[in-house]
N, C-alpha and C positions, 0 to 999 in steps of 0.2 A: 526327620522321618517319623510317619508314626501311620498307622494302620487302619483300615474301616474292613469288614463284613459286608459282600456281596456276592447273593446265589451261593450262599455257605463258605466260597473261599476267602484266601486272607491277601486281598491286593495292597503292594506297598505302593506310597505316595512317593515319587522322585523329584525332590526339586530340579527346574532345568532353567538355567539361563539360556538368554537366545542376545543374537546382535541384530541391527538394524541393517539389513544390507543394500536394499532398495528402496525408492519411494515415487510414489506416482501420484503426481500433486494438480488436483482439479481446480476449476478456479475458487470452489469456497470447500473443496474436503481434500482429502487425502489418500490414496492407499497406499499400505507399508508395508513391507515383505521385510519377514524375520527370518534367520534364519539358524539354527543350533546341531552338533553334533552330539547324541547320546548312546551312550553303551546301553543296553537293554539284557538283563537275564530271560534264560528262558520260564516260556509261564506267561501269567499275566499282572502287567504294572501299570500301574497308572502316574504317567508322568507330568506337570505341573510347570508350566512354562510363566514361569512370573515376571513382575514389576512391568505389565502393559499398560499400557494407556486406561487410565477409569473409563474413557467415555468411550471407549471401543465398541464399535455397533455389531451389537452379537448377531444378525441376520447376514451381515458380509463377513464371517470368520470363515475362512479358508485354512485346512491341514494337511499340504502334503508330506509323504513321506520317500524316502527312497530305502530298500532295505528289504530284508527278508522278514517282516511284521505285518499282522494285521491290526488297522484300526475298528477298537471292538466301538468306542463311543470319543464324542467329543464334549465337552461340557465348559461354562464359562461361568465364571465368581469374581466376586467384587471382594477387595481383600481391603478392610478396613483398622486391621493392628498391628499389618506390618509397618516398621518405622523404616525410612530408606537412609541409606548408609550416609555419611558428613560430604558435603560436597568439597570440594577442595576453595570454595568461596567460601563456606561458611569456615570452614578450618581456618582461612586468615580472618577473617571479622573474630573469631574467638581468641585469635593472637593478639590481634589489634585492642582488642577489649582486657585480654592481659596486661599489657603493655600500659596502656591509659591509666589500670588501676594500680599497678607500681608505681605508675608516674603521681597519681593523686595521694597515696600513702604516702612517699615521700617528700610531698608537698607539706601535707599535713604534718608532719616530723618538724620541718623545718618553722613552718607558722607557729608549732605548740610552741619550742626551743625559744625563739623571739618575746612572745608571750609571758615566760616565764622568767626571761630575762628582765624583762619588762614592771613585773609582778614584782622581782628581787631590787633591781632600782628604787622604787617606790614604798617600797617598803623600810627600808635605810634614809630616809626621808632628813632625820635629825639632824642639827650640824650643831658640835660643842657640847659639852655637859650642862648640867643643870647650875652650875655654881660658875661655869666659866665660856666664858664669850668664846667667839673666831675672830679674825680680821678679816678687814675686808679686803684684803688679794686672796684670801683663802676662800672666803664666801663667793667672792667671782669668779676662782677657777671651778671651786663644787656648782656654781649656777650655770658656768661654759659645757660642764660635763653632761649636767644633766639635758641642757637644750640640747649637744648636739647628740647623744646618745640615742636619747629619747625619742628624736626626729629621725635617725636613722632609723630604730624599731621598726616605728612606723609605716616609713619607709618601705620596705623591705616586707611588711605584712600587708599592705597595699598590693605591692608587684606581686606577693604569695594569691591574693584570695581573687587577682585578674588569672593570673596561671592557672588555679582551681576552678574559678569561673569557667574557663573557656574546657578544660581538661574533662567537665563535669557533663557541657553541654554534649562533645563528641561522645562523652560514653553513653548518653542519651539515645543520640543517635545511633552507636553503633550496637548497642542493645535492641533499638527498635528493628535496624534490618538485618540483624541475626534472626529476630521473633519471623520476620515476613519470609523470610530464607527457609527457616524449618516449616514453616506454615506450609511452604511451594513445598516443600521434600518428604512432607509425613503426609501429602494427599493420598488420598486412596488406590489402589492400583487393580489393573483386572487379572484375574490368572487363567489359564486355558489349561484345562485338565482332559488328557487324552490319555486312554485307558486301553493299552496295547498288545498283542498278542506276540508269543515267537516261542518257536518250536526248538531252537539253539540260541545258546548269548551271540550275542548281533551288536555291532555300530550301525546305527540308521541316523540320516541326515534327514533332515525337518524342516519343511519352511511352513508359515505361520501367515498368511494374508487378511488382514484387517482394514475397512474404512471407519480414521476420524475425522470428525469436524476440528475445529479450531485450527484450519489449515488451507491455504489457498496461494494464489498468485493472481498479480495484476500486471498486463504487460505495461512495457514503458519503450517509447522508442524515442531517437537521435534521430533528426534529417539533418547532414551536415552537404551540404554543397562548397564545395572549392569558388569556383564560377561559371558565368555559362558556358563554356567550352566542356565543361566536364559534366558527367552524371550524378544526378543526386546519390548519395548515400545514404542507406538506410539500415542504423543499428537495434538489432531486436533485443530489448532486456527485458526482464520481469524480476519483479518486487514480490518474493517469494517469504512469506511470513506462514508461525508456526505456534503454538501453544498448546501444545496434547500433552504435556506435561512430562515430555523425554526431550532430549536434544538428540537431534539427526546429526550424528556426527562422521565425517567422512564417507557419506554414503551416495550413490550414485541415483541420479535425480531426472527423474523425465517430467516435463509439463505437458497436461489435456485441456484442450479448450472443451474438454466435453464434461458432463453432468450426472454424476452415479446415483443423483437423487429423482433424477424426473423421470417418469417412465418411457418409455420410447412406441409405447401402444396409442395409436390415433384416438380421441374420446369419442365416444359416439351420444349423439345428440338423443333426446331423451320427447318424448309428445309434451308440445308446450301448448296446457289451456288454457283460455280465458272463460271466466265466471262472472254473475253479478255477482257484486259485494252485497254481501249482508254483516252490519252492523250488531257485534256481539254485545251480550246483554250479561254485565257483569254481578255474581252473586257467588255463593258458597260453592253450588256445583261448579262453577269457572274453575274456582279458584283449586277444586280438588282435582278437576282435570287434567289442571295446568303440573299442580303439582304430580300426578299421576305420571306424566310425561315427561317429568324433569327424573322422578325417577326412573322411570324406564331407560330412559338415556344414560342415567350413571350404570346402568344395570347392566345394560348392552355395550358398554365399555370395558373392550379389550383389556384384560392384563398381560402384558407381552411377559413369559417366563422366564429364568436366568438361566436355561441349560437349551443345548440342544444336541441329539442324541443323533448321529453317524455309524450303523448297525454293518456291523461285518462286510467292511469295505477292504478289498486287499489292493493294495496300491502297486504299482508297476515303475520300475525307473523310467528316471524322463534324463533326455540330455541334455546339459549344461547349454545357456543361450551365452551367445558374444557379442563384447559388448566392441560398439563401433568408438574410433579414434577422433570421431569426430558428432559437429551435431547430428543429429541422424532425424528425418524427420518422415513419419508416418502418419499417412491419409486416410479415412475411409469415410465412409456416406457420413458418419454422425459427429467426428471431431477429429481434429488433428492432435498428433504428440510426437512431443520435440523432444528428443534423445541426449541430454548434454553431455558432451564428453569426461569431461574432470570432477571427480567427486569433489560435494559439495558439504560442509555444515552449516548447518539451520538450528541456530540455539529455540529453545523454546520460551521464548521471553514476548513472542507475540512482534517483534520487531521486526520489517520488512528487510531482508538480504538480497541485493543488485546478483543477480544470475545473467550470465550473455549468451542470449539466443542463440545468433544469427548473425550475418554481416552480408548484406549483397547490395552492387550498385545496383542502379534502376534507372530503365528506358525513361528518360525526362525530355521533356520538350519547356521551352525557357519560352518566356514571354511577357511582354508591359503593357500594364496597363493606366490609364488616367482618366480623372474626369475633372478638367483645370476650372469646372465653372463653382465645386467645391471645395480640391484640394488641390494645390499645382503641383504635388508631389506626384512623381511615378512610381509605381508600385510592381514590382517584379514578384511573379507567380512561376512555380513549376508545376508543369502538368507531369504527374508520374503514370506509367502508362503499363499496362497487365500487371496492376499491380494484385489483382486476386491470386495468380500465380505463387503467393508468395506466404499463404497461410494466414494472415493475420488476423487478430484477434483488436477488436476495437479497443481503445486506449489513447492516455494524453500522451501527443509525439513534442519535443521539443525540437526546436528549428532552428540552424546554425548555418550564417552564409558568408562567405569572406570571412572565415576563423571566430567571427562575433555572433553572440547569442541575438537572436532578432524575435524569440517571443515562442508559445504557446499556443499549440492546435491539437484538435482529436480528429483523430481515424477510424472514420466509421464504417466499418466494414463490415455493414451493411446496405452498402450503398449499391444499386444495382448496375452503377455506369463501370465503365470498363478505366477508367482513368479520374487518378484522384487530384483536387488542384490544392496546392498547400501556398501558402502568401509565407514570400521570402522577405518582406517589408519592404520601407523608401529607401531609393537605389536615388542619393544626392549627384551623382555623374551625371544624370540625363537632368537638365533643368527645361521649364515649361513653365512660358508665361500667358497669361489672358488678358487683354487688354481692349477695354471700349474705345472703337476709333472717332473721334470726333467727329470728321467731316462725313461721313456715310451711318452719324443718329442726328436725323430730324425730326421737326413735326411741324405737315403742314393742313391747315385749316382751307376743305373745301366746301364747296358752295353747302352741301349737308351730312360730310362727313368730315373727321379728322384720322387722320393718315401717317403712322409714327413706324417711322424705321429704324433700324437697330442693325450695327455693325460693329462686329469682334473679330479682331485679329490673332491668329495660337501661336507661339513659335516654340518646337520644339528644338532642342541641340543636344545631339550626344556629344559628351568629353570623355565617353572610357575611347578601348585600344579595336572594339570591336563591335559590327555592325549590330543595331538591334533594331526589333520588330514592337512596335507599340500599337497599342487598338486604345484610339482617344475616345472621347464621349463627351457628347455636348447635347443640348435641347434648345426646341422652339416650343413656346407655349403652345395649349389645346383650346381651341375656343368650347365650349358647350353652352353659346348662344348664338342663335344663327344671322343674329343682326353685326357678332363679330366675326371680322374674317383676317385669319391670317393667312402668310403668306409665304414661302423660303423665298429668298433671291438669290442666296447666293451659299453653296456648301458644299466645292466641287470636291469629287472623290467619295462625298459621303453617303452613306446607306442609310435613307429618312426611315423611319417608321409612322406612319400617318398617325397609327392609335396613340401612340405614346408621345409619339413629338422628339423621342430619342433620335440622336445624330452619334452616326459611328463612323472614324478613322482607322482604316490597316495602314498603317504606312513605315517603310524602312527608312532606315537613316545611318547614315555610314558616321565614322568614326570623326570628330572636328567638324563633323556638317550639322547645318542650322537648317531646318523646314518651317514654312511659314502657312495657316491654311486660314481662314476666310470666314466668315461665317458675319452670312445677311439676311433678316428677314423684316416684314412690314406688318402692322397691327390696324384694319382701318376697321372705325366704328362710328353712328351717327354721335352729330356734334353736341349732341344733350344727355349723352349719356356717360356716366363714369364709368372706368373701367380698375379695375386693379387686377395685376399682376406680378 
């Protein structure tokens, strides 16, 4: 505690801790509602709500109160020498790093000991006096001792200085992410100083509303389909990351697909003229002009202040909101926000955390498609249908059909049709083959044209357990020479498109049945001409 001089009285400073109770997470910011109980004397004090987010955007600082106080001011500071208390991670990296270094001192004990032994061997080197010999079983047990002695040593300071080695690298390391650990815990922090009235000592409850940056969400969804008999399912998640440099811990978490940066005011167009160009003629006046302007501009530049002043505001109690058991989701013109049940923590490590939406089937309509003159594979789509009803927020969906992952799509929801198609991939039950039939492709040469027909036989066969619906595709060439003429002959049930020369199949096919469909047409052009197609 300690005291400043204003308007001749002596206001005390109260530090105040606050906890995180709520968070409202936009898709690139955040806002966080705090919330603290403080005993207040009577008089006036100015209370100090510390260790908030540095980057705290002082233009969205919100202070309500509940309580028999006025708020005389609000003010905001960037607090640069408080140090923040030992995280309970760096508290074990400082054990770890004890431990290492007992372990390496008594490494070093043991190599010096070896060493020294070593040292003494070596030194006792002589064998026999100067006047008198050895034998030689003596001389070869002193030469056994010393190899195998000495080889031990060795040995043994080998295995020591690999132990040390590796003992030396981890304290390396774990010196370095103790450094990056206090680097992330001694950043700067903001404080909110509210400087408050009361006529009797008072408990008054506080909440504290702030947007940061370095916070958002991205949705992610699941389509899992059973089979066509059932409706697509569709799981709403979002990848909810955070780096404001607190962790959200067990706090209750709503997501906005809306934007507390953009303004929500129409822009209004401004008189746009056109001039001749005139070509500037560069010299000293240019250049001081230029420079003239450059100053101006720094000049005309905003310094946004660190404080903002909240003059004899008496605040009113508000009632406590309830919270729903489930997701809860809220509409209005500009965003939707998704209420999630179960408190959530969001470390602040910048790391995206899986939060779950939502969970609801959806109106699907099932359907195949192919075009066997590319791929003879059939290809099963679901049409998902009101699906705007449903909130969403564009994003990659993953797509799940018969229990197996079948691939990666986005949901663009933005799209103005009322129904979304998502490819469920190749569905191997339904087989379809294309086959050129021999006796219906000729070519016959007439008196001054030649005349080439062309006939393809489809067959489709379902093998599942249940009827399906397939829309085929096939083409006849476009002539865009009027000396060639084509022709259909043959492509019963099909819808031609003249422009495009597209050939389209709706057709059912029950469960072990085989459909077979046709496709004939004729090319005639004169007989001196080549053609390619």
């Amino acid at each position: 505690m300690w005291a400043y001089n204003v308007n001749a009285q002596q206001i005390i400073e109260k530090n105040v801790g606050s906890k995180i109770k709520q968070v409202r997470v936009f898709l690139t910011q955040a806002e966080v509602n705090n919330e603290a109980q403080v005993s207040i004397g009577a008089g006036t004090s100015t209370l100090v709500f510390e260790e908030l987010p540095a980057k705290l955007q002082q233009q969205s600082l919100q202070v309500n109160a509940k309580g028999a106080i006025t708020i005389m001011a609000v003010k905001h500071r960037i607090n640069y020498l408080k140090s923040q208390a030992k995280t309970e991670k760096i508290k074990k990296l400082e054990q770890d790093l004890e431990a290492l270094q007992d372990a390496l001192n008594s490494l070093q004990v043991q190599k010096k000991i070896y060493q020294e032994e070593e040292a003494m061997i070596l030194a006792n080197k002589q064998v026999g006096g100067d006047q008198t010999g050895v034998s030689a079983q003596k001389l070869k047990e002193i030469a056994d001792f010393y190899r195998q002695r000495l080889g031990e040593i060795n040995q043994k300071v080998l295995e020591l200085n690999k132990q040390l080695k590796q003992n030396q690298e981890k304290e390396q390391q774990t010196r370095k992410q103790i450094y990056e650990e206090n680097a992330q815990a001694n950043k700067p922090s903001s404080e909110v100083l509210v400087t408050v009235k009361a006529d009797a000592p008072v408990t008054a409850n506080f909440e504290i509303s702030y947007i940061v940056p370095d916070a958002g969400w991205q949705p992610i969804y699941d389509i899992r389909t059973k089979d066509t008999k059932n409706p697509a399912q569709l799981m709403y998640r979002a990848n909810v990351y955070q780096n404001t440099g607190l962790d959200w811990n067990n706090v209750q978490i709503s997501l906005s697909s809306g934007n507390p940066s953009v303004g929500g005011n129409k822009p209004e167009l401004a008189v746009w003229y056109v001039s001749q160009f005139v070509a500037a003629t560069y010299g000293y006046s240019n250049m001081r002009s230029a420079e003239s302007r450059k100053e101006r501009s720094v000049a005309q530049t905003a310094i946004t202040g660190s404080s903002v002043d909240v003059d004899d505001i008496k605040l009113e109690e508000k009632p406590s909101e309830t919270i729903a058991d489930f997701t809860k989701v809220q509409e209005n013109t500009l965003a939707t926000e998704f209420e999630i049940a179960l408190p959530y923590t969001i470390p602040s490590d910048g790391r995206p955390q899986l939060v779950d939406v939502q969970k609801f089937d959806m109106t699907t309509i099932y359907s195949y498609g192919s075009a066997p003159k590319l791929d003879r594979d059939a290809f099963l789509t679901a049409r998902l249908v009101d699906w705007e009803k449903y909130n969403l927020v564009s994003g990659k969906a993953n797509v799940y059909f018969e229990g197996a992952f079948v691939g990666e799509t986005y949901l663009n929801a933005r799209n103005t049709k009322d129904t979304l198609v998502v490819s469920l991939g190749r569905d191997k039950k339904v087989i379809i083959e294309r086959e050129q039939i021999k006796d219906l492709t000729t070519k016959k040469r007439l008196s001054s044209h030649i005349k080439e027909e062309f006939g393809f036989e489809i067959r489709i066969r379902n093998t599942k357990k249940e009827k399906i619906v397939i829309r085929l595709e096939d083409q006849i060439p476009i002539s865009n020479n009027s000396k060639i003429e084509v022709e259909l002959l043959e492509a019963t049930g099909a819808k031609a498109d003249p422009i495009t020369g597209k050939l389209t199949w709706k057709i059912e096919v029950n469960p072990s049945e085989t459909k077979t469909l046709k496709l004939r047409y004729s090319i005639r052009y004169p007989k001196d001409m080549q053609v390619t197609y």
